[in-house]
N, C-alpha and C positions, 0 to 999 in steps of 0.2 A: 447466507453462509453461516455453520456452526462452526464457530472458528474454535471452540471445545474437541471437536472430532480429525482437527486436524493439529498434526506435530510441528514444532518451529522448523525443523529439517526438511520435511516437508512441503513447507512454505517456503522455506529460503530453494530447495531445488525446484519448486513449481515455478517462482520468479525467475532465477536464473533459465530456465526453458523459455518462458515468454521474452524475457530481453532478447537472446538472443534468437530469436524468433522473427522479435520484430526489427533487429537489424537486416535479416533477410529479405524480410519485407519491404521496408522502405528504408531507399537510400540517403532519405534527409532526416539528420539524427532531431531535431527540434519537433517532425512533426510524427516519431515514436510513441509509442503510448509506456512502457516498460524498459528500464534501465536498471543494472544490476550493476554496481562497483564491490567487485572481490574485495579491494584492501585500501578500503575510503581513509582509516586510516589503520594503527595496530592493532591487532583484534576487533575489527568491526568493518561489519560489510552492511550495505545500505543498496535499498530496493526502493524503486520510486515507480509510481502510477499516475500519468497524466492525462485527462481523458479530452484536454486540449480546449474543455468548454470551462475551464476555470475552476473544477476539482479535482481534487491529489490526494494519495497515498504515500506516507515515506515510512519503509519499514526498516529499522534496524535491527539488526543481529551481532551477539557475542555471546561468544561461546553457546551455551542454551538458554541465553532467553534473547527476548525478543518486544518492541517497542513498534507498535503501529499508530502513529499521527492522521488522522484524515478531518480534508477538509470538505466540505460541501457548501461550492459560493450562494448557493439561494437558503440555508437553514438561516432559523431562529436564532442559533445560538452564535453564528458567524458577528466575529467581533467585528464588523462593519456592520451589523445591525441592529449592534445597541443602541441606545442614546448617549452613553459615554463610553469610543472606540476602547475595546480591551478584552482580553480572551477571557470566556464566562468562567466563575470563579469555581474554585477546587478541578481545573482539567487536568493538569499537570502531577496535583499533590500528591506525592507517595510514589512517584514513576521514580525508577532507577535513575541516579545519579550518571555512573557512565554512561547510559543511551541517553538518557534525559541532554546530557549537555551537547550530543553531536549535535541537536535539532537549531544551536544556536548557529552553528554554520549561515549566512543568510541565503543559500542556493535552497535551504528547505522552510524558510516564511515561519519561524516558531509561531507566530502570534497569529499567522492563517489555522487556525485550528477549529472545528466543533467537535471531535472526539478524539480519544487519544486512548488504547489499552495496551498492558503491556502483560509480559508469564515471565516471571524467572525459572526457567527448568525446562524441558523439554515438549512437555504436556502439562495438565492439569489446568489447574483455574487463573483464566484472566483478571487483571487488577482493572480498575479505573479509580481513577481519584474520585472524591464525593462529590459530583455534579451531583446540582438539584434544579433539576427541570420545575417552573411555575405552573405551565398551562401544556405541559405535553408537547413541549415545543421538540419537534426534529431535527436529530444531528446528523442525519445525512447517514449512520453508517451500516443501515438497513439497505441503502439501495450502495453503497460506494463497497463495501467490504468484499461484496461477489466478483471483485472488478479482478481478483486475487484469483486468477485462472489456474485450477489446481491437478484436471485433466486433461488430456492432450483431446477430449472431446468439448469440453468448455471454452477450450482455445480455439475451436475449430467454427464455433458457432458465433464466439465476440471476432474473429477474425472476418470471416464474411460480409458481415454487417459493417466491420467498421473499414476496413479494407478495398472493399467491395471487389473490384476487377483485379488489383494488384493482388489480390491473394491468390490466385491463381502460381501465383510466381513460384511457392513451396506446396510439395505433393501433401495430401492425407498423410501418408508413411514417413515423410520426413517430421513432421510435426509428431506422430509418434516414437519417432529416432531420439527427436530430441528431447524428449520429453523423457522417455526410458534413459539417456547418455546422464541425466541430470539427476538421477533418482540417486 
């Protein structure tokens, strides 16, 4: 995913389509993959991705920018794979204060983290703090970042697969309904 090519706006009405998507879908909210809270608290809305095998997405939003956390439990850089437990150094450094501090919440694991980027603005160029990878070590957000289903045909393909039979439950047209309601 070229998270360059896409707008915060964007991403926050792509999210909101998939939450409530997969409320449709399945009526047990723990085994959701996508959750969107409108007014987590003032000015800030938070979007979360759980793919239920032990990796997560928590994306917050204010105003126009925007703060994406993701974890991936088998990377290198997963602070349970150090030798001394602690999130790899410079993840965080330079991420906005206001989004930075929702992550302290403990419903979003600040310290489960391998990558973190954030945009203040609408578009333009993503920050990351100065991580310094040793050996090329992978932080997961090559394969976790696409998880951020941004067309109502993206949705239609991770839905299948991951859904399998209960996806049947919403038409094609509705998943484009909804996805159009959110734009």
């Amino acid at each position: 995913m070229k998270l360059e090519s896409i707008s915060n706006s964007q991403i926050r009405s792509s999210l909101k389509a998939c939450a409530a998507l997969d409320i449709e879908l399945c009526d047990d909210e723990y085994l959701r993959c996508f959750t969107f809270s409108p007014d987590w608290c003032e000015g800030i809305q938070v979007a979360t991705y759980d793919n239920g095998g032990g990796d997560d997405l928590v994306i917050v939003f204010s105003d126009e920018s925007i703060l994406i956390k993701g974890f991936d439990h088998e990377s290198e850089v997963s602070p349970h794979a150090q030798d001394e437990y602690g999130v790899w150094p410079g993840m965080y450094d330079g991420a906005p204060e206001k989004l930075l501090s929702i992550l302290d919440d403990e419903a979003f694991e600040k310290e489960d983290v391998t990558f973190c980027y954030w945009r203040e603005g609408e578009t333009g160029k993503w920050m990351q703090g100065p991580v310094k990878f040793n050996d090329e070590e992978d932080d997961g957000s090559s394969w976790l970042l696409p998880s951020i289903k941004t067309t109502p045909l993206e949705y239609i393909k991770w839905g299948k697969e991951y859904y399998e039979e209960d996806f049947n439950r919403v038409s094609v047209q509705r998943i484009h309904d909804v996805f159009k309601e959110y734009e």
